[in-house]
C-alpha positions as CSV (number, residue, x, y, z in Angstrom):
1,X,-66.9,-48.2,-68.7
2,X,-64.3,-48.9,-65.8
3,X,-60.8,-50.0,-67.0
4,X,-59.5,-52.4,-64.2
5,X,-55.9,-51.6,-63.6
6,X,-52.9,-54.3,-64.4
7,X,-52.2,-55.9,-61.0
8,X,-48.0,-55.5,-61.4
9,X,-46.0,-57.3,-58.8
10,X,-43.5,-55.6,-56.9
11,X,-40.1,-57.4,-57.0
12,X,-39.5,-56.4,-53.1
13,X,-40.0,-54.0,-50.7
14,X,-37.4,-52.7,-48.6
15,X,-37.8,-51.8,-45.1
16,X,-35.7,-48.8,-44.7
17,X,-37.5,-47.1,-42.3
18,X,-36.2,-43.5,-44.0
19,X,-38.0,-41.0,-45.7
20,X,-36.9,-40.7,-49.6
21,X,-36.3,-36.8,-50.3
22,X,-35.5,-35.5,-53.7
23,X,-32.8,-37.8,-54.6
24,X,-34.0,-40.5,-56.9
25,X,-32.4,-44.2,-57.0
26,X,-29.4,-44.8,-59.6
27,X,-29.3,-48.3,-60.6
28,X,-25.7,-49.8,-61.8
29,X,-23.9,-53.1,-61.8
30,X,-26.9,-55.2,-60.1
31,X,-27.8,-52.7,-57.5
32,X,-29.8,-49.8,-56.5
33,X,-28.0,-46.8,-54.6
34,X,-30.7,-44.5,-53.1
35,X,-30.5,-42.4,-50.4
36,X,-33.1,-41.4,-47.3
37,X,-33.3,-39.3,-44.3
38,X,-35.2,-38.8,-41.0
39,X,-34.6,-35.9,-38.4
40,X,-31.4,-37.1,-37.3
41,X,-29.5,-38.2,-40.2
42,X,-29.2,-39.1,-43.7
43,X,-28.1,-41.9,-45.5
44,X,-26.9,-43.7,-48.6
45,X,-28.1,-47.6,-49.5
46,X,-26.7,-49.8,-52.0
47,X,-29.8,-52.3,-52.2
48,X,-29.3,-55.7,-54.3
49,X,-31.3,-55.3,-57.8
50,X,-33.1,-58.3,-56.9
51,X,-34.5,-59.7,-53.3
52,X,-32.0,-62.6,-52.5
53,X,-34.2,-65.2,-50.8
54,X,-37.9,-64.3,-53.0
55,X,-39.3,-62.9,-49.7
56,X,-40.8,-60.2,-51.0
57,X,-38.6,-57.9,-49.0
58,X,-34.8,-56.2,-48.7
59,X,-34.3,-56.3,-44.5
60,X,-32.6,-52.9,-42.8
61,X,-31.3,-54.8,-39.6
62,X,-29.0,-52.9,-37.5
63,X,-27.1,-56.0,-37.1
64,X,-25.2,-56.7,-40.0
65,X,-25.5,-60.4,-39.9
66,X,-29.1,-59.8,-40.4
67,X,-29.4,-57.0,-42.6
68,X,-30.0,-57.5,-46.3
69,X,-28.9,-54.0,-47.9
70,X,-25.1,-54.6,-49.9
71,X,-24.0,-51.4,-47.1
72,X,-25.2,-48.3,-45.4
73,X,-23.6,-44.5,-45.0
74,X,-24.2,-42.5,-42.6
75,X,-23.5,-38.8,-43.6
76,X,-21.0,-37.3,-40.5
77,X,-22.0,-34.5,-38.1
78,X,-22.0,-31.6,-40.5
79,X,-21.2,-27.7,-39.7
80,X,-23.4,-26.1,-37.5
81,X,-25.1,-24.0,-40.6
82,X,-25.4,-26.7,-42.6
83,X,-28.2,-30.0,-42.8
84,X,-27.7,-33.9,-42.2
85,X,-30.1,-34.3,-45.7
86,X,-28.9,-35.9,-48.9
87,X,-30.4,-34.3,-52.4
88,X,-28.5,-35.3,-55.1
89,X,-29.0,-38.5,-56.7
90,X,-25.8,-40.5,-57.2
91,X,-24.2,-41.0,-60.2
92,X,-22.7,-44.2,-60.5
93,X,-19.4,-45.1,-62.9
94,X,-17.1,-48.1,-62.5
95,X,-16.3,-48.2,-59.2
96,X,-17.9,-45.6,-57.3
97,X,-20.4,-43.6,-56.1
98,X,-20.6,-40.1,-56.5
99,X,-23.0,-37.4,-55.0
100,X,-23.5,-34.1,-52.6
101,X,-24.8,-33.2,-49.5
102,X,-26.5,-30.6,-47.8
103,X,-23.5,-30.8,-46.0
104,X,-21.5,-29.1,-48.7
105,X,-19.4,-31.8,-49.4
106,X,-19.6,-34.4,-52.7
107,X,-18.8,-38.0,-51.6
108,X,-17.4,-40.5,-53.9
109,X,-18.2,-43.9,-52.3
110,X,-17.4,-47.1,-53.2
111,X,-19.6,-49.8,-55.0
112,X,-19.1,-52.7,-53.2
113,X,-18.4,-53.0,-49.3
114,X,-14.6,-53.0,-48.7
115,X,-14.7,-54.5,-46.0
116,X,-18.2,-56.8,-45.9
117,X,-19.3,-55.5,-42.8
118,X,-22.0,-53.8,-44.6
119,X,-21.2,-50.0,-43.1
120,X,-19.0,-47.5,-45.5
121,X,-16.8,-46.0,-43.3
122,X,-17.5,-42.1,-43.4
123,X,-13.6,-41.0,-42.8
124,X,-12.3,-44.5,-43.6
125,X,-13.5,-45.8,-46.8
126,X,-14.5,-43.2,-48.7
127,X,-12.9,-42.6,-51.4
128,X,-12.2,-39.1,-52.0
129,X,-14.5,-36.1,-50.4
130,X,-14.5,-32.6,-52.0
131,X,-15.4,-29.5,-49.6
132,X,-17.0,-27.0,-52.0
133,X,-17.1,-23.9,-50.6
134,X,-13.6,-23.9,-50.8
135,X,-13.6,-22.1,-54.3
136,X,-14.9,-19.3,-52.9
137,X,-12.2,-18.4,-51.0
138,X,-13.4,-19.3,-47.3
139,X,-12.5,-22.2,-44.7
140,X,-15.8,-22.4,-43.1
141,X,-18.9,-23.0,-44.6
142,X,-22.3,-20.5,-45.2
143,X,-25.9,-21.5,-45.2
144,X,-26.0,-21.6,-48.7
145,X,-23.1,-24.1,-49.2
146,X,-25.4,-27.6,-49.5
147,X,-25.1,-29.3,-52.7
148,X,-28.5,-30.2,-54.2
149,X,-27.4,-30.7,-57.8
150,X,-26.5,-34.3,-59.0
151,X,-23.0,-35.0,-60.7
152,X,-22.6,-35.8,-63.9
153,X,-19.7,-38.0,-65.1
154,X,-17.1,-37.5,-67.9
155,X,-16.7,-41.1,-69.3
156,X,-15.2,-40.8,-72.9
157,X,-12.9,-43.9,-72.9
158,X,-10.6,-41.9,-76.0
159,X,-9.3,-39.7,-73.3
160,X,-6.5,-40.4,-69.7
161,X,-8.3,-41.7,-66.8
162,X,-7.1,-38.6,-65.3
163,X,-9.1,-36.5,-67.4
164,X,-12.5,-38.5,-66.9
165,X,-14.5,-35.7,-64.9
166,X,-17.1,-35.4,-62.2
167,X,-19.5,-32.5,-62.7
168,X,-21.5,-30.9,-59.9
169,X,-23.1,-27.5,-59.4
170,X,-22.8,-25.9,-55.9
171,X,-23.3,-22.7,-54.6
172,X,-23.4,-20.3,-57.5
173,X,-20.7,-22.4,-59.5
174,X,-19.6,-25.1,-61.3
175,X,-17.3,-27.6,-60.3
176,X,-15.4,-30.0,-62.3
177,X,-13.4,-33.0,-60.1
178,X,-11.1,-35.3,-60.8
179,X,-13.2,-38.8,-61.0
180,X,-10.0,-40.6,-59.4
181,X,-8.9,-38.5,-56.4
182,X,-11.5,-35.8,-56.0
183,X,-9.1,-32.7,-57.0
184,X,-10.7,-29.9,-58.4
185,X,-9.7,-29.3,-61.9
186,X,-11.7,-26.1,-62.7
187,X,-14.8,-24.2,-61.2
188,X,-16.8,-21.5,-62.7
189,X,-18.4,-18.8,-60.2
190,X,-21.9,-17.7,-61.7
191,X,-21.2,-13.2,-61.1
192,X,-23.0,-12.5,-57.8
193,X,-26.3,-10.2,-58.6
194,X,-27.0,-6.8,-57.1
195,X,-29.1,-7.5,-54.7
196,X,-27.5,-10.9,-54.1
197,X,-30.2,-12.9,-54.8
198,X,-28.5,-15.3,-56.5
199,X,-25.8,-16.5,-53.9
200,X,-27.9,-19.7,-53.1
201,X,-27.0,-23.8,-54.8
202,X,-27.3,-24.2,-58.0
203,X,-30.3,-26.6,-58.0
204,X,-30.1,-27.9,-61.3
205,X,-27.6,-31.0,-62.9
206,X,-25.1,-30.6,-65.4
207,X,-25.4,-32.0,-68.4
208,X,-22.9,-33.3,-70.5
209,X,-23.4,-33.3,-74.9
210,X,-21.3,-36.4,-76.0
211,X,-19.3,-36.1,-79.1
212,X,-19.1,-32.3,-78.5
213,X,-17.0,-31.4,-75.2
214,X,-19.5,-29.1,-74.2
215,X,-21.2,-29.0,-71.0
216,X,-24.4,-27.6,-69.8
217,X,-25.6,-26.1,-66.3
218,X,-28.6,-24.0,-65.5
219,X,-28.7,-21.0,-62.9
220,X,-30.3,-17.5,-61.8
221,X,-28.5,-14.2,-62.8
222,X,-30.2,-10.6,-63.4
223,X,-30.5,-9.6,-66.7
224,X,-30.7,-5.5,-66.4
225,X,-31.9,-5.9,-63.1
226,X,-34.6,-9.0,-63.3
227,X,-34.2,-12.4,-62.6
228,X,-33.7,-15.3,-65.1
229,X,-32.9,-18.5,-65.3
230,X,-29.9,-18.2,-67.2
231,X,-28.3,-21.6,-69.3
232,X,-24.6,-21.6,-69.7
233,X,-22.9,-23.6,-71.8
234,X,-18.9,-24.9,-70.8
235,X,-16.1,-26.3,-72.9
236,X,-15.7,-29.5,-70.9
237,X,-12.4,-30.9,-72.9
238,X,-10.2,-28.2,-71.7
239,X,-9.2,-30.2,-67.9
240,X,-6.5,-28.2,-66.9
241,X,-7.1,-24.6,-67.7
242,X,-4.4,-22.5,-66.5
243,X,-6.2,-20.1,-64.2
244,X,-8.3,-23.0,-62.9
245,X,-11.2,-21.2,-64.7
246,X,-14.2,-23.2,-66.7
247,X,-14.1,-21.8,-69.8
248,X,-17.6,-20.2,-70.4
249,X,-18.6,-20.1,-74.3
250,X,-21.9,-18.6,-74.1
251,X,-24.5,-17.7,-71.6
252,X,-28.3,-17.0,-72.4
253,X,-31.2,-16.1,-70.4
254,X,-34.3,-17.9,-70.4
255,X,-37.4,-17.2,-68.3
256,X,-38.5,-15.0,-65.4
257,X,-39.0,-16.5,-63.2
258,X,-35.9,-18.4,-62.6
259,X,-36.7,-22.2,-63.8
260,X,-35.4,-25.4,-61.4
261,X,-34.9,-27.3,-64.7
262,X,-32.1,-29.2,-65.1
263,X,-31.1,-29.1,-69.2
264,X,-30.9,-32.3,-71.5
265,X,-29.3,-32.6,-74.8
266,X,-29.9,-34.5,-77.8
267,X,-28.2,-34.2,-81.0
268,X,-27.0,-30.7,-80.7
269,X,-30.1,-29.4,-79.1
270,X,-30.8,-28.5,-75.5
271,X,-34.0,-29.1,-73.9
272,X,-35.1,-27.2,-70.1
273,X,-38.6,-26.7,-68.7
274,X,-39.8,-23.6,-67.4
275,X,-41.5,-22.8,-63.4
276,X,-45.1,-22.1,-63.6
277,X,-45.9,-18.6,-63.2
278,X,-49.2,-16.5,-62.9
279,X,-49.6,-15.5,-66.1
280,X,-47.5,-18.0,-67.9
281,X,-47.8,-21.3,-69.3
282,X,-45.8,-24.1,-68.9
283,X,-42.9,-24.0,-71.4
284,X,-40.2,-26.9,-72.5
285,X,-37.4,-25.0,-74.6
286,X,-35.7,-26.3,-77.4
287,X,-32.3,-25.0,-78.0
288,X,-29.8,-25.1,-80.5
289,X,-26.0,-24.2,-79.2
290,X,-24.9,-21.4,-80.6
């Protein structure tokens, strides 16, 4: 027996003429912020949640009178050794927009266009910008300095605004920024293996357990010489630690070979997939922080 298949109409298209890479679309506050690259650069939409005139499409014109889209960013030149490509999906909160580059920088954008000319102004109208590899101690950046991970964002309302958090991995580290001006409150450096295999971005998202001020990232590390995936868990309510220093609870390995997983949590339990492997089945673990 053949099952037809539902015919489901698509709201719109839009005409972006970009490639979508590994960053997924966030939808907040009637719009959809996605971001797409071709050889030459990369950019960040914000898309209306609905097509305004029932066309059937959301037009890309490079004159703004024309154009559809709510605004466009163009990510700047970036150093030599690093890539005009956008990974990281946005997170969106309130009034901005936050997400990295494989430029090694996280942006925090603004939701709507400040000035209604439909361009977000890379040195202009951003609203903060964070250089990450910074917290290791050097002014220029490496190869391995992009920022593939995707924030996450602190948004208890029983604490300061200043103390409401963005979370991003970079390179071998996690960074926690100040959501309003983009200063980094703390930063954990993963320990650098022997060989350095390790010294690459952290690929994976944080994620953040509400109700318990933890926080979660996943990363390789050698355990007596061989390669995990290794899940550390943070205590996210402490903002301002003296040393700068996240401070680490616990750390536990997980798999070899190292797992691109990014961790979940639900109701005190952590949940990560595993790589496929020769050898090895496909695993989901489940958790419990210690």
């Amino acid at each position: 027996m053949t099952v037809a298949s539902p015919s489901v109409p698509e709201p719109y298209n839009a005409l972006l003429r970009r490639a979508l890479d590994r960053s997924s679309p966030a939808v907040a506050y009637d719009k959809v912020f996605v971001a797409a690259t071709t050889q030459n650069e990369a950019k960040m939409y914000a898309l209306p949640a609905m097509d305004p005139n029932s066309d059937g499409q959301i037009l890309d014109n490079a004159n703004p009178a024309l154009s559809e889209l709510v605004w466009t960013f163009t990510l700047p030149p970036p150093h030599p050794l690093l890539s005009k490509l956008i990974e990281s999906t946005p997170a969106v909160y309130q009034t901005g927009v936050f997400f990295g580059g494989d430029d090694g920088i996280v942006w925090a954008l603004p939701t709507q266009d400040p000035n209604l000319n439909k361009v977000i102004d890379p040195d202009t109208e951003n609203l903060w910008r964070y250089e990450t590899w910074v917290v290791h101690g050097i002014s220029e950046p490496t190869a391995n300095d992009r920022v593939k991970s995707s924030p996450a964002i602190h948004d208890r309302l029983d604490v300061s605004p200043a103390q409401r958090v963005v979370f991003v991995g970079a390179r071998r580290s996690l960074l926690a920024l100040d959501r309003e001006v983009g200063t980094l409150l703390w930063k954990y450096i993963i320990p650098l293996d022997s060989p350095p295999t390790n010294d690459h971005p952290v690929t994976a998202s944080p994620a953040i357990a509400a109700g318990t001020g933890m926080v979660y990232i996943q990363h390789e590390e050698r355990d007596l010489g061989v390669p995990y995936a290794f899940l550390y868990g943070f205590l996210e309510v402490e903002f301002n630690p003296p040393d700068g220093i996240g401070d680490l609870l616990w750390k536990r390995p997980l798999s070899n070979p190292p797992s691109l997983s990014s961790p979940a949590v639900f109701d005190g339990l952590l949940f990560i997939g595993q790589n496929p492997y020769p050898g090895i089945d496909y695993h989901v673990w489940a958790i419990k922080d210690p």
